[in-house]
LODO-608052 format. One record per residue: chain; residue in one letter; x, y, z of N, C-alpha, C in turn. Coordinates in nm, 2 decimals. Layout:
BAKOL  ch  aa     nc1     nc2     nc3    cac1    cac2    cac3     cc1     cc2     cc3
BAKOL   A   a       X       Y       Z       X       Y       Z       X       Y       Z
...
***
This chain:
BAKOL  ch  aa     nc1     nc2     nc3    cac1    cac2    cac3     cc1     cc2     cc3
BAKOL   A   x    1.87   23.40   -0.11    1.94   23.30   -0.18    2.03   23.36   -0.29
BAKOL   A   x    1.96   23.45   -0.36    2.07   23.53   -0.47    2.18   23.59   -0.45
BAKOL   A   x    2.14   23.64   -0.30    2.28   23.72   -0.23    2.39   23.60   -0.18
BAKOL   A   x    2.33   23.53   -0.14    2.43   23.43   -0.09    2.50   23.34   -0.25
BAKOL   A   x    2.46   23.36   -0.33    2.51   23.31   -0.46    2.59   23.43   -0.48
BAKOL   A   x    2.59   23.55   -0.51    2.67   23.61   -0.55    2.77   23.62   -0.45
BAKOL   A   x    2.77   23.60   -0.37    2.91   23.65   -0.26    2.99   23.53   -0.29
BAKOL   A   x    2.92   23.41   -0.28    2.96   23.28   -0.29    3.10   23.30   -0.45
BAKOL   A   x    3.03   23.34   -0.55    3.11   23.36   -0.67    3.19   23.47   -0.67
BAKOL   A   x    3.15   23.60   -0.57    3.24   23.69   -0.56    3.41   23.65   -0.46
BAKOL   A   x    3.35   23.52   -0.41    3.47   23.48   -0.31    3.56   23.40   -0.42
BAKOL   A   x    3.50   23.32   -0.49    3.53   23.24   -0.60    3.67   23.31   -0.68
BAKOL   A   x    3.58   23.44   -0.73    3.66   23.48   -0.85    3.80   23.57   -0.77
BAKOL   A   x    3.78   23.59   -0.61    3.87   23.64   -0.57    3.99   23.53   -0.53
BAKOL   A   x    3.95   23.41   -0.51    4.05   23.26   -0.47    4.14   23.29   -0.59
BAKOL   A   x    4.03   23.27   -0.72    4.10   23.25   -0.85    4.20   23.37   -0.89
BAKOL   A   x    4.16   23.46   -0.85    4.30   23.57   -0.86    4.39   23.58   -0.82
BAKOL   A   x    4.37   23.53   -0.62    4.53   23.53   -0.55    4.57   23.40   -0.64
BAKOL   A   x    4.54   23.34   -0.68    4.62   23.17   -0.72    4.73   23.19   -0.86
BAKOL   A   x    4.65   23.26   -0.92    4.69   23.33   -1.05    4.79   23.43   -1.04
BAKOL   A   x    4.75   23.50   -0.92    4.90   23.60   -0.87    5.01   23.51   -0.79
BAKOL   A   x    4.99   23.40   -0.74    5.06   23.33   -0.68    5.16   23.29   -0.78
BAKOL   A   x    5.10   23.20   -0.85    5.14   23.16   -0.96    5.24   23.21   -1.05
BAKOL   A   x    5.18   23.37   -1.15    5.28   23.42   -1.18    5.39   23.53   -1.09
BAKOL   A   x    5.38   23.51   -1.01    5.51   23.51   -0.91    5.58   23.43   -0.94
BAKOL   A   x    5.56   23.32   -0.90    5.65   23.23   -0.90    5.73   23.20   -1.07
BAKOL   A   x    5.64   23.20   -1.18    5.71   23.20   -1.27    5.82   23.32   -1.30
BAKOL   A   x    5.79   23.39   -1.26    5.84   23.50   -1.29    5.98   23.55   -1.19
BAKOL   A   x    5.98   23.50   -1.10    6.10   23.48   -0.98    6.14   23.34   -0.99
BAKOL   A   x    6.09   23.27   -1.07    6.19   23.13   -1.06    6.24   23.15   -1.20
BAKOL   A   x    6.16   23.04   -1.27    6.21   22.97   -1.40    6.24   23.12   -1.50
BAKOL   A   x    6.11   23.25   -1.49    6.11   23.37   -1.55    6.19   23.38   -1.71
BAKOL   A   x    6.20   23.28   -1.75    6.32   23.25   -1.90    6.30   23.37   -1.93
BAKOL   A   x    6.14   23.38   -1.98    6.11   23.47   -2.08    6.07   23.66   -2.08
BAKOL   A   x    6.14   23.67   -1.89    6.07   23.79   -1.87    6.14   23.91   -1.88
BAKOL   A   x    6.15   24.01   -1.85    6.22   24.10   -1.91    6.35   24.13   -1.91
BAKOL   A   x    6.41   24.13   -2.03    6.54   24.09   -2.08    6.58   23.96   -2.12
BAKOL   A   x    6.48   23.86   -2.12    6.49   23.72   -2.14    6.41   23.68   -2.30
BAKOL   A   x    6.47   23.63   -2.39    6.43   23.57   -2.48    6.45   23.76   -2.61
BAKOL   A   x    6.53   23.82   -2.55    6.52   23.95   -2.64    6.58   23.90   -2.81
BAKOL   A   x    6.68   23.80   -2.81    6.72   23.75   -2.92    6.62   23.74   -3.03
BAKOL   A   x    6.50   23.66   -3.02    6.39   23.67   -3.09    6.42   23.51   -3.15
BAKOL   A   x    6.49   23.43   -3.16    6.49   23.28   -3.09    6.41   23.21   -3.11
BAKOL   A   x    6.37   23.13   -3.23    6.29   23.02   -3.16    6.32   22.89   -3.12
BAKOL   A   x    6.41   22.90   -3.07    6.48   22.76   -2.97    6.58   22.67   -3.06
BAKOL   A   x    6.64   22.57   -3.04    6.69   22.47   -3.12    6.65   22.35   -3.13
BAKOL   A   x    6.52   22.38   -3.11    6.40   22.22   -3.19    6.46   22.22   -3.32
BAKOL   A   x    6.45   22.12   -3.34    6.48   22.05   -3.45    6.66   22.01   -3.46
BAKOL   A   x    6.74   22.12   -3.42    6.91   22.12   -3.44    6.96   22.01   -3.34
BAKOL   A   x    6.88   21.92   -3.20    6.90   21.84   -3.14    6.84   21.71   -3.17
BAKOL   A   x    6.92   21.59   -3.15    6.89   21.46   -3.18    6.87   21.37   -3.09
BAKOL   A   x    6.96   21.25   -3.14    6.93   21.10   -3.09    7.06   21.11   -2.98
BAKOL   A   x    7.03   21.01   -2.87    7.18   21.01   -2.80    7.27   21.03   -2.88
BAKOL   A   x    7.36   21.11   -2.78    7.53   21.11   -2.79    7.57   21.26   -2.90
BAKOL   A   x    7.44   21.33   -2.94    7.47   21.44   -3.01    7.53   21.56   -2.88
BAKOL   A   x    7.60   21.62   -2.93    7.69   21.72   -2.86    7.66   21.85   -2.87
BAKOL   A   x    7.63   21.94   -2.79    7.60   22.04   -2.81    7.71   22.17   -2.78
BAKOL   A   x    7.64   22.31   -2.79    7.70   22.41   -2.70    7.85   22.35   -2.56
BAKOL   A   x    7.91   22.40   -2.55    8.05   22.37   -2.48    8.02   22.25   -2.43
BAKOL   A   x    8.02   22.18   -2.57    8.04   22.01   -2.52    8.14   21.92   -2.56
BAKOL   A   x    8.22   21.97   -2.60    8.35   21.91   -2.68    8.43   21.85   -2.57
BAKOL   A   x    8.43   21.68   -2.59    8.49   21.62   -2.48    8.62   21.66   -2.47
BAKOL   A   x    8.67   21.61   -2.31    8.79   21.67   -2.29    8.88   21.54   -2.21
BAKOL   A   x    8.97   21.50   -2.23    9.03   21.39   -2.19    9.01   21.37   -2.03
BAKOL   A   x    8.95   21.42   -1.97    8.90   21.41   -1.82    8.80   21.34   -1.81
BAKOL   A   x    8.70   21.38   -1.92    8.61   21.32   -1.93    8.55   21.19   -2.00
BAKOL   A   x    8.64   21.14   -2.06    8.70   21.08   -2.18    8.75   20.93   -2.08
BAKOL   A   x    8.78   20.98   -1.96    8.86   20.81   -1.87    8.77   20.85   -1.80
BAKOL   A   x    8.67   20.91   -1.71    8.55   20.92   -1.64    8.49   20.84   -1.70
BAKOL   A   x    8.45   20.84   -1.80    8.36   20.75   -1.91    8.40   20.61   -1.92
BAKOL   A   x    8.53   20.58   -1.89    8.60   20.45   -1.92    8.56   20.37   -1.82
BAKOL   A   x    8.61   20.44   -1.67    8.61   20.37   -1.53    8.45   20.42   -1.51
BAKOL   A   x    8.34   20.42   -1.59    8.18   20.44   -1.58    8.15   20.50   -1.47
BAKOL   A   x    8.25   20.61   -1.47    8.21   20.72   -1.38    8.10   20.84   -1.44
BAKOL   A   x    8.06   20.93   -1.36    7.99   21.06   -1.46    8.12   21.11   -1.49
BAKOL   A   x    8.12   21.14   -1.65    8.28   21.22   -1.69    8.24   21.31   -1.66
BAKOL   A   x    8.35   21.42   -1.64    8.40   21.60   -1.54    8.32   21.60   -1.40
BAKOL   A   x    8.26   21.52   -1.35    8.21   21.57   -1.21    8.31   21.47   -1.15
BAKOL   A   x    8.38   21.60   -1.04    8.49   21.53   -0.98    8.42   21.48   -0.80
BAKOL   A   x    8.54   21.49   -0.70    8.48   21.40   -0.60    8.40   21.50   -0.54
BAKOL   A   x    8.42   21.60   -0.52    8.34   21.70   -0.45    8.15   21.68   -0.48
BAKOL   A   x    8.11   21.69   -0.59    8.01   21.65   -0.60    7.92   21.51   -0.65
BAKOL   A   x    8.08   21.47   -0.64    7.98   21.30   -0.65    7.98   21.29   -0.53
BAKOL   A   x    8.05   21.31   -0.44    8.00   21.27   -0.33    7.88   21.27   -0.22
BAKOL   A   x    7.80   21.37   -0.31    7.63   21.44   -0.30    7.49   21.36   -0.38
BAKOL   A   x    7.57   21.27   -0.43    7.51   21.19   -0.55    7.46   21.09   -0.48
BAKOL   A   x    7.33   21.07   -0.42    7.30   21.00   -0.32    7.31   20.85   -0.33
BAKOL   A   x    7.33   20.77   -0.31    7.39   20.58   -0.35    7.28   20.53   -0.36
BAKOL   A   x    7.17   20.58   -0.37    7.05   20.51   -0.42    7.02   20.55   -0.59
BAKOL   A   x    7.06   20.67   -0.62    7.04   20.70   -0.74    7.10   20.60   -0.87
BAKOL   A   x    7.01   20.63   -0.98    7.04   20.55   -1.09    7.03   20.61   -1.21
BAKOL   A   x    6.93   20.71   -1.20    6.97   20.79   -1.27    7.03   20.93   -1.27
BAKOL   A   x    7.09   20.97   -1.35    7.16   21.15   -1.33    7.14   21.21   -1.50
BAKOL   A   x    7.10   21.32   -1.49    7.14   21.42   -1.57    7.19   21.56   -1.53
BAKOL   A   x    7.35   21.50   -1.61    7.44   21.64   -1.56    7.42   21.72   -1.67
BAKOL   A   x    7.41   21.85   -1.59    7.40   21.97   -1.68    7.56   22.02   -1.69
BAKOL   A   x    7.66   22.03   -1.80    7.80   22.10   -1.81    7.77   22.19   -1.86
BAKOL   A   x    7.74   22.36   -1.80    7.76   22.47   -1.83    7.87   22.48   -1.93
BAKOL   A   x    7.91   22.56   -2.04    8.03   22.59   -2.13    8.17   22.65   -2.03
BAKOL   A   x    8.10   22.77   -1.95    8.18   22.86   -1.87    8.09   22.90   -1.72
BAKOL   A   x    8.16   22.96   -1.62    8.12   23.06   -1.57    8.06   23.14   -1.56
BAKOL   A   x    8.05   23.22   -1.66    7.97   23.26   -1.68    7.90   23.30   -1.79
BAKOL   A   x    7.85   23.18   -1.87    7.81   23.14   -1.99    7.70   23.11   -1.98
BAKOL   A   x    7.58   23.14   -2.08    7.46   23.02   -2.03    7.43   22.93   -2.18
BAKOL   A   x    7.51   22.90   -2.23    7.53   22.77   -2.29    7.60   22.63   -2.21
BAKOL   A   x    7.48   22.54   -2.21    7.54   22.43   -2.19    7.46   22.27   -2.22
BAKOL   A   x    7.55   22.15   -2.15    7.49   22.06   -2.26    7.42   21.97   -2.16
BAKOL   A   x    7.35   21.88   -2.17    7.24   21.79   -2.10    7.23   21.67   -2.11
BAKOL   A   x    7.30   21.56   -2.03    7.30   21.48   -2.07    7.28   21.40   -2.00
BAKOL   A   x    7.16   21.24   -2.04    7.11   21.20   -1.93    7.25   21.06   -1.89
BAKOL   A   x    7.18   20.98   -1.82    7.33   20.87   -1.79    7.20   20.78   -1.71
BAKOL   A   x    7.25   20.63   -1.70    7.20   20.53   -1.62    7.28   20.47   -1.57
BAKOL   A   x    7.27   20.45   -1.42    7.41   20.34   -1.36    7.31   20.23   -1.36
BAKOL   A   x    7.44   20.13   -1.39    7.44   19.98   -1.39    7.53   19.91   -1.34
BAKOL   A   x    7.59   19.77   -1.37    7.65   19.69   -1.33    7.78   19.75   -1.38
BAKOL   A   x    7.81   19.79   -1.52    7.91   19.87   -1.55    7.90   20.02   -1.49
BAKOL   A   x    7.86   20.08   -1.42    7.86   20.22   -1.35    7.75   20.31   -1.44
BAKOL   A   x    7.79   20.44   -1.48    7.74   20.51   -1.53    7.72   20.51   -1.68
BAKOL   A   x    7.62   20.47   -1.75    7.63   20.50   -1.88    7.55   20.59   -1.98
BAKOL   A   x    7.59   20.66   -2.07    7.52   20.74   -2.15    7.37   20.74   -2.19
BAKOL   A   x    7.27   20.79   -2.23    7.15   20.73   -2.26    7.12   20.85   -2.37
BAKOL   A   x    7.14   20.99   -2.37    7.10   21.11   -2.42    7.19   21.17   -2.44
BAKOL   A   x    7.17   21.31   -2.51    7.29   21.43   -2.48    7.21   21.53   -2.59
BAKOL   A   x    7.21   21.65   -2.54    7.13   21.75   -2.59    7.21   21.91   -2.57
BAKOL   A   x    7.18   22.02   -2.64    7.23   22.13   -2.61    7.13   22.22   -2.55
BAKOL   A   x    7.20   22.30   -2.48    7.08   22.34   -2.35    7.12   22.47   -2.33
BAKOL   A   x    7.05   22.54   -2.26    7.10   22.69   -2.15    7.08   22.67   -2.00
BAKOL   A   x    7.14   22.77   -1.99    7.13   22.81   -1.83    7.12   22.95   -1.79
BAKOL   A   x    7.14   22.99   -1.68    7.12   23.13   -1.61    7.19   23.19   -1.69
BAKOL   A   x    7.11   23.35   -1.79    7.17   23.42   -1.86    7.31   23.48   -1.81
BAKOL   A   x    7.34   23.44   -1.67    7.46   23.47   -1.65    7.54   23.45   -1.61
BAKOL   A   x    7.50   23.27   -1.61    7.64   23.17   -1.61    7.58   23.08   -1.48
BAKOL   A   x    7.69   23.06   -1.34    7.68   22.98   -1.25    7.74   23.04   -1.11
BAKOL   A   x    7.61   22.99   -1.00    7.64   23.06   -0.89    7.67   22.91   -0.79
BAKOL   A   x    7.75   22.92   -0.66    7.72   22.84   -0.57    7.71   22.91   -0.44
BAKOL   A   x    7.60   23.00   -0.49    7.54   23.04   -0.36    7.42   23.17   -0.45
BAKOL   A   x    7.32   23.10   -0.50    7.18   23.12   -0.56    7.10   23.22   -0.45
BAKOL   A   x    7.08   23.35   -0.54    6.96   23.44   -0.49    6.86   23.47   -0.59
BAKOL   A   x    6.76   23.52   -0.54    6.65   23.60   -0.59    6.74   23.63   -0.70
BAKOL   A   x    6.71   23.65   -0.86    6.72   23.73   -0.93    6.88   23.78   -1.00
BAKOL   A   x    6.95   23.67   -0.92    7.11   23.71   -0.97    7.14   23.63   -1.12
BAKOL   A   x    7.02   23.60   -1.15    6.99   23.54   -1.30    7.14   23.44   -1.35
BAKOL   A   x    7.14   23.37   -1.21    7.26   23.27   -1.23    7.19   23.07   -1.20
BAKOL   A   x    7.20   22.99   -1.25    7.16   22.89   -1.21    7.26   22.85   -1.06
BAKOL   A   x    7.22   22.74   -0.95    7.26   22.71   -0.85    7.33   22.57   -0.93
BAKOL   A   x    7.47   22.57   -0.89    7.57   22.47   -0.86    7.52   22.39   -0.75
BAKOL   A   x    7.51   22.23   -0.80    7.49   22.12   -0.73    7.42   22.05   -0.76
BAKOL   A   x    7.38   21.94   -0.68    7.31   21.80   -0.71    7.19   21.81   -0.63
BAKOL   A   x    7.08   21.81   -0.73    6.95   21.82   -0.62    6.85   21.68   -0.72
BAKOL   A   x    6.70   21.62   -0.62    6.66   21.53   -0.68    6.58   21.59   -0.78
BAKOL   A   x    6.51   21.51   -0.86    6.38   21.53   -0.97    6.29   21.39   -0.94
BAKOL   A   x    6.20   21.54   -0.88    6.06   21.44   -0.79    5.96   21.46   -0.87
BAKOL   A   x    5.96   21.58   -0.91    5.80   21.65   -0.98    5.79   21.71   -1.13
BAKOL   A   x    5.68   21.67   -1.18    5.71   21.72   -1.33    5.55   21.79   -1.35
BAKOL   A   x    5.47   21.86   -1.47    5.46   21.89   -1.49    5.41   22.00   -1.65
BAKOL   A   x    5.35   22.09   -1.65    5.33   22.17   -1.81    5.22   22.15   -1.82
BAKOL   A   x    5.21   22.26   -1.95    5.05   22.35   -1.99    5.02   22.26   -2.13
BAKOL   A   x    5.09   22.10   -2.14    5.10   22.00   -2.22    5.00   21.91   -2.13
BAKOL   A   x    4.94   21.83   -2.22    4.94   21.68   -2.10    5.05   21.60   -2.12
BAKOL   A   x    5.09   21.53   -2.01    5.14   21.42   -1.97    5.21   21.36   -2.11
BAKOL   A   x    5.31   21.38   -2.11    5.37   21.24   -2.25    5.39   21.15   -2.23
BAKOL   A   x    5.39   21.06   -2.09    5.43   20.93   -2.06    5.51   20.90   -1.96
BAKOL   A   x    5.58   21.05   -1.86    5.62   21.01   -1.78    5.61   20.92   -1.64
BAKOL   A   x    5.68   20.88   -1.56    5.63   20.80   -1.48    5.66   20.88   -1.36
BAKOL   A   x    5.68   20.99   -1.35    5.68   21.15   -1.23    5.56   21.16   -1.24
BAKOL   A   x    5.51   21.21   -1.11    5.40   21.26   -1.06    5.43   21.41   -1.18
BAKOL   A   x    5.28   21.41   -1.24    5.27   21.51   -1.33    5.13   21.60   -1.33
BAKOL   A   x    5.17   21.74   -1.27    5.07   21.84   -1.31    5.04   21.90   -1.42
BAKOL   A   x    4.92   21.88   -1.48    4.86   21.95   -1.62    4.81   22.04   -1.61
BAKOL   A   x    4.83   22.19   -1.60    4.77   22.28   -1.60    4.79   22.41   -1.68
BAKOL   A   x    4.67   22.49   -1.70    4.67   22.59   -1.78    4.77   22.69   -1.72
BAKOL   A   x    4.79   22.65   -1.54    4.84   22.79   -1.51    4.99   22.78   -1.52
BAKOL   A   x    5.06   22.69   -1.59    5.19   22.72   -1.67    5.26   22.80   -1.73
BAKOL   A   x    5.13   22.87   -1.84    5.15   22.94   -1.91    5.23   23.06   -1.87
BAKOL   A   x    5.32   23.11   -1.93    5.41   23.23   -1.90    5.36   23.33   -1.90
BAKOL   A   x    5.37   23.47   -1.86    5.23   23.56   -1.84    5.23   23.66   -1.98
BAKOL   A   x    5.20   23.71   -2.04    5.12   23.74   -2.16    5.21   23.88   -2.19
BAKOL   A   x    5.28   23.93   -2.11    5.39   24.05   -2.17    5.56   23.97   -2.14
BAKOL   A   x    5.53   23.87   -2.12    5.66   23.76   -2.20    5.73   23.83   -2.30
BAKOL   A   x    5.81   23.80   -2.35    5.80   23.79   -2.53    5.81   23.65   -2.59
BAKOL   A   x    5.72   23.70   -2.69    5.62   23.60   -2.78    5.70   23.45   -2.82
BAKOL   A   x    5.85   23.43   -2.76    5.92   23.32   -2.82    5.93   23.28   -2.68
BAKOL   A   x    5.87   23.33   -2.55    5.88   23.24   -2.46    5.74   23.14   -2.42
BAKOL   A   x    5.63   23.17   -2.53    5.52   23.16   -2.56    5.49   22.98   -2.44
BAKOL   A   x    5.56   22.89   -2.50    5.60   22.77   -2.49    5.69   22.72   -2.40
BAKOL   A   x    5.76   22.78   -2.30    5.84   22.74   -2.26    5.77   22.67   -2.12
BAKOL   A   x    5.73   22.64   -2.09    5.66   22.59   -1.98    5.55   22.44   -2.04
BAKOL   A   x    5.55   22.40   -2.14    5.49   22.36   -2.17    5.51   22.22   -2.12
BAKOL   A   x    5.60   22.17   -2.11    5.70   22.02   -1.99    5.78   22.08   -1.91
BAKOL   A   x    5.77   22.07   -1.80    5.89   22.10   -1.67    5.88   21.97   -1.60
BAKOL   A   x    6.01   21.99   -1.53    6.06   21.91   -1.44    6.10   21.97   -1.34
BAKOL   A   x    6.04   21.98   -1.24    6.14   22.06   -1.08    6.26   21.99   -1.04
BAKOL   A   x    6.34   22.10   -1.06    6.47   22.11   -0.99    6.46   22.11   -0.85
BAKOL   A   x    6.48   22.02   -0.77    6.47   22.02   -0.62    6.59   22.12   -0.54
BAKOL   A   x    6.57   22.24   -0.60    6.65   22.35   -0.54    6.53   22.43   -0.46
BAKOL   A   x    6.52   22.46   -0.28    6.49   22.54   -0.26    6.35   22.51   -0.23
BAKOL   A   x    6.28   22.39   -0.27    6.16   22.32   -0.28    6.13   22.23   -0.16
BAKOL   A   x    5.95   22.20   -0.17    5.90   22.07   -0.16    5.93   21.94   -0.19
BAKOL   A   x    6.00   21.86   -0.22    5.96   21.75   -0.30    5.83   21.69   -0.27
BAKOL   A   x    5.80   21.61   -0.35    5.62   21.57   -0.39    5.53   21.67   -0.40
BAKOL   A   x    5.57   21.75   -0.43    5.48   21.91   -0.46    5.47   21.92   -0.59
BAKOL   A   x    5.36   22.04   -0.64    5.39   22.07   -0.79    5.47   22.15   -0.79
BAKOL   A   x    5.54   22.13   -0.94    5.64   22.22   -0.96    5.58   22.37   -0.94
BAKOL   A   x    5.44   22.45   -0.92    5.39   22.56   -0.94    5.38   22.58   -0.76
BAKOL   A   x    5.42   22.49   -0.69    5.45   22.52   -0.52    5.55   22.61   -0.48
BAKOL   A   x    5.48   22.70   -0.44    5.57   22.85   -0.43    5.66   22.83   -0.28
BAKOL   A   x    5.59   22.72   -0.20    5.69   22.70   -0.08    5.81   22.71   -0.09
BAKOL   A   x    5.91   22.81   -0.05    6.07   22.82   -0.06    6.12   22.76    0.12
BAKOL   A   x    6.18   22.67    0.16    6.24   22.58    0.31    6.29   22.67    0.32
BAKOL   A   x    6.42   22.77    0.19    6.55   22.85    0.25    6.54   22.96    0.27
BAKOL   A   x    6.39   23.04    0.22    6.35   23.18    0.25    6.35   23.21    0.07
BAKOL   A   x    6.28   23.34    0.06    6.26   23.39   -0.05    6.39   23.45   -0.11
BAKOL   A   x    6.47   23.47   -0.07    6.63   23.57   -0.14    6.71   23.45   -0.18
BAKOL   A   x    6.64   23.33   -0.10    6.73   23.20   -0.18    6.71   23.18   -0.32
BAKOL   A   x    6.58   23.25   -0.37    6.57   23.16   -0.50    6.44   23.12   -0.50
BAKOL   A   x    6.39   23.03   -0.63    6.29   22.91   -0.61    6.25   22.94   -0.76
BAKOL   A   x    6.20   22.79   -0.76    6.08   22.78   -0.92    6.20   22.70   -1.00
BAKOL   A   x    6.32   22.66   -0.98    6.41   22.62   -1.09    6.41   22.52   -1.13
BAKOL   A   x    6.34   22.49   -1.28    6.31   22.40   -1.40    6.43   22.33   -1.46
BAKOL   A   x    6.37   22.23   -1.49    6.40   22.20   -1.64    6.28   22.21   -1.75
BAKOL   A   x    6.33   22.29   -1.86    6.18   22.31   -1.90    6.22   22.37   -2.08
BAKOL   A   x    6.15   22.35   -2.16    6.13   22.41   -2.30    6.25   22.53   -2.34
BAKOL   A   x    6.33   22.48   -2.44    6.47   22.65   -2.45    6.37   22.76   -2.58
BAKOL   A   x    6.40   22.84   -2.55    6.40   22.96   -2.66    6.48   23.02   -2.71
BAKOL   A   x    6.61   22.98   -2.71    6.74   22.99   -2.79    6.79   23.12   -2.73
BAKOL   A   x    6.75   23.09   -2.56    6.89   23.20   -2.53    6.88   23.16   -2.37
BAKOL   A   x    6.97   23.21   -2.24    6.94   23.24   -2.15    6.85   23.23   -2.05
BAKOL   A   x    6.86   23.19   -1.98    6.71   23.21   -1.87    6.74   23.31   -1.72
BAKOL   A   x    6.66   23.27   -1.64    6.68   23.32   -1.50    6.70   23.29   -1.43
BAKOL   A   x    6.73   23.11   -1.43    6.79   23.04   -1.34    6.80   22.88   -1.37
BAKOL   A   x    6.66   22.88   -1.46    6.66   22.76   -1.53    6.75   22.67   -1.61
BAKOL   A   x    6.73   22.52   -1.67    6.81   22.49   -1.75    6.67   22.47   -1.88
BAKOL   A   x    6.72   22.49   -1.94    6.63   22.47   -2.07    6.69   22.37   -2.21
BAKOL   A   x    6.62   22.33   -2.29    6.59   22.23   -2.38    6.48   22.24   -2.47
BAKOL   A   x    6.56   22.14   -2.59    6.38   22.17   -2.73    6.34   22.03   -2.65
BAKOL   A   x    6.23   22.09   -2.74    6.06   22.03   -2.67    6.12   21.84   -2.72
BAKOL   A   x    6.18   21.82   -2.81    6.18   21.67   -2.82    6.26   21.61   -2.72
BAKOL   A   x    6.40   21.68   -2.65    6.49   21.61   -2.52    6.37   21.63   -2.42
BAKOL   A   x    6.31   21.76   -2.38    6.21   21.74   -2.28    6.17   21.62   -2.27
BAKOL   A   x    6.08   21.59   -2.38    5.97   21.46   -2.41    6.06   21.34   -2.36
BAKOL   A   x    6.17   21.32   -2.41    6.27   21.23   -2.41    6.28   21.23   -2.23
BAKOL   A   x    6.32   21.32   -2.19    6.35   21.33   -2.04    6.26   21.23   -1.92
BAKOL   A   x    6.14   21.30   -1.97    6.00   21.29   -1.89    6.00   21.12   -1.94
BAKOL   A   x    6.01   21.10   -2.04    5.95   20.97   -2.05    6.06   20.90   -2.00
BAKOL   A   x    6.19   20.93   -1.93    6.32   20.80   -1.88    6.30   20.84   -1.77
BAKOL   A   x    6.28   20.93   -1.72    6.28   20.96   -1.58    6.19   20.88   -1.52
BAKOL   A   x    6.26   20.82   -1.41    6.16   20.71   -1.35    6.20   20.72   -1.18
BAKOL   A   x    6.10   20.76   -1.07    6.12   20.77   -0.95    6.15   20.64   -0.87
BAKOL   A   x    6.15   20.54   -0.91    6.19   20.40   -0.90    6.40   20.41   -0.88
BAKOL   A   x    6.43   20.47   -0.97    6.54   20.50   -1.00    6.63   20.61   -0.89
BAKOL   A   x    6.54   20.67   -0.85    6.56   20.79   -0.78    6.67   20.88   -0.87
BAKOL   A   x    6.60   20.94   -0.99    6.71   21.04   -1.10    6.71   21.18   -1.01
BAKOL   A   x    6.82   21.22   -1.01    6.88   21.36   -0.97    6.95   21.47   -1.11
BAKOL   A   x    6.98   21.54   -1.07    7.05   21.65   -1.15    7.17   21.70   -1.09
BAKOL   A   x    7.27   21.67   -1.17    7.43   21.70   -1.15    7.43   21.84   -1.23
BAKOL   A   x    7.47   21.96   -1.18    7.47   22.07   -1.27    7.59   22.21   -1.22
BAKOL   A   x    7.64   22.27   -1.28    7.74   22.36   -1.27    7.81   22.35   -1.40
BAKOL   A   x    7.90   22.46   -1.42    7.99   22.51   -1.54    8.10   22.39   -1.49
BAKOL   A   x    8.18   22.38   -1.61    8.32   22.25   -1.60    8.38   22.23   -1.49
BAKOL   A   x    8.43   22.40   -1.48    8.48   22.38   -1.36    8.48   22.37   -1.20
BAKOL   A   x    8.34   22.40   -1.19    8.28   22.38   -1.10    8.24   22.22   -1.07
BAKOL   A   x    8.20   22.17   -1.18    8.16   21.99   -1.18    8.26   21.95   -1.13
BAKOL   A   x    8.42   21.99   -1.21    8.54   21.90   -1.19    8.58   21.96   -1.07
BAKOL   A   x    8.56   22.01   -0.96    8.61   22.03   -0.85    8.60   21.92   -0.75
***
């Protein structure tokens, strides 16, 4: 009986280790904000420098394009190309506008369509892939992917603030422990980016549909005031803000690329 107890626990603690290697893989090849060369600034995010709707961030200074987008309650700068990906059920969207190409400052802003079209609800300053914007996303080219994907799954090493997403609470969020110390937190709310994913999975579902060199793991999740690896990031109060509007009833997506990529 003792022997069969110990094997029993020696199988145990071995489950619990591939899960935990699973795991930090995936953080570390997807969202990875904080991993080496990531968060080197020393940063601790722009909590507190972000507000109430309609505050402007990093390369957010409207631009007359966007300015009559707004009038005819369209999404302003996303031109037809990718509205046209914008599935007709949706009602909610948050477009991410990268500053540049290859910039990873950019701004986040949520929107609700109605009987007047699209209208504002948020706006926050954000990052992106420490090295701007790809439309064609691999493993490690530490660029975020160009396009419109849904937001099904949420999660963090927080509980739940109120969302109405299917939400995983878990410890194994946590970023792995030779991080550096400002990415401490950054996982603490995520949202999966439906790039390369499951939908109705946790966002810690390492399943990639397009193969491993495509990518995978890309968040919306907690900023530490620089860059990430593929992610888009935010202070912990637009997160909270996020999670609690986001409503799968709505079917909310994510509009995202640099200016000129949106406006194409």
């Amino acid at each position: 009986m003792v022997r069969a107890v110990a094997v029993w626990a020696a199988a145990v603690r071995v489950v619990a280790v591939a899960v935990a290697a699973v795991t930090a893989a995936l953080l570390v090849a997807g969202c990875g904000a904080g991993g080496p060369g990531g968060g080197k600034d020393g940063k601790s995010g722009q909590e507190g420098k972000q507000s109430a709707a309609g505050d402007r961030g990093a390369g957010a200074a409207e631009r007359p394009g966007d300015a009559a987008g707004a009038r005819r309650g369209e999404l302003p700068g996303v031109g037809p190309a990718l509205r046209s990906r914008i599935p007709a059920a949706a009602r909610q969207a948050v477009v991410v506008r990268g500053a540049g190409a290859d910039s990873p400052d950019a701004t986040v802003t949520l929107y609700d369509k109605g009987a007047n079209g699209w209208q504002t609800q948020g706006s926050w300053p954000a990052h992106n892939g420490r090295r701007g914007w790809t439309a064609d996303h691999h493993e490690g080219d530490q660029r975020s992917p160009v396009g419109v994907f849904a937001l099904t799954d949420a999660g963090g090493v927080l509980p739940d603030p109120g969302t109405r997403l299917p939400y995983t609470h878990s410890a194994a969020f946590t970023p792995p422990s030779y991080w550096s110390r400002n990415t401490r937190h950054d996982f603490d709310y995520v949202v999966a980016i439906d790039y390369n994913r499951v939908p109705g999975t946790s966002p810690l579902d390492p399943t990639r549909p397009l193969g491993q060199a495509k990518g995978g793991g890309v968040w919306l999740h907690l900023d530490h005031g620089s860059g990430t690896s593929a992610c888009v990031s935010v202070a912990k109060p637009a997160m909270a803000a996020l999670l609690r509007a986001l409503d799968p009833a709505r079917h909310p997506v994510v509009v995202m690329g640099d200016r000129g990529r949106l406006a194409g």
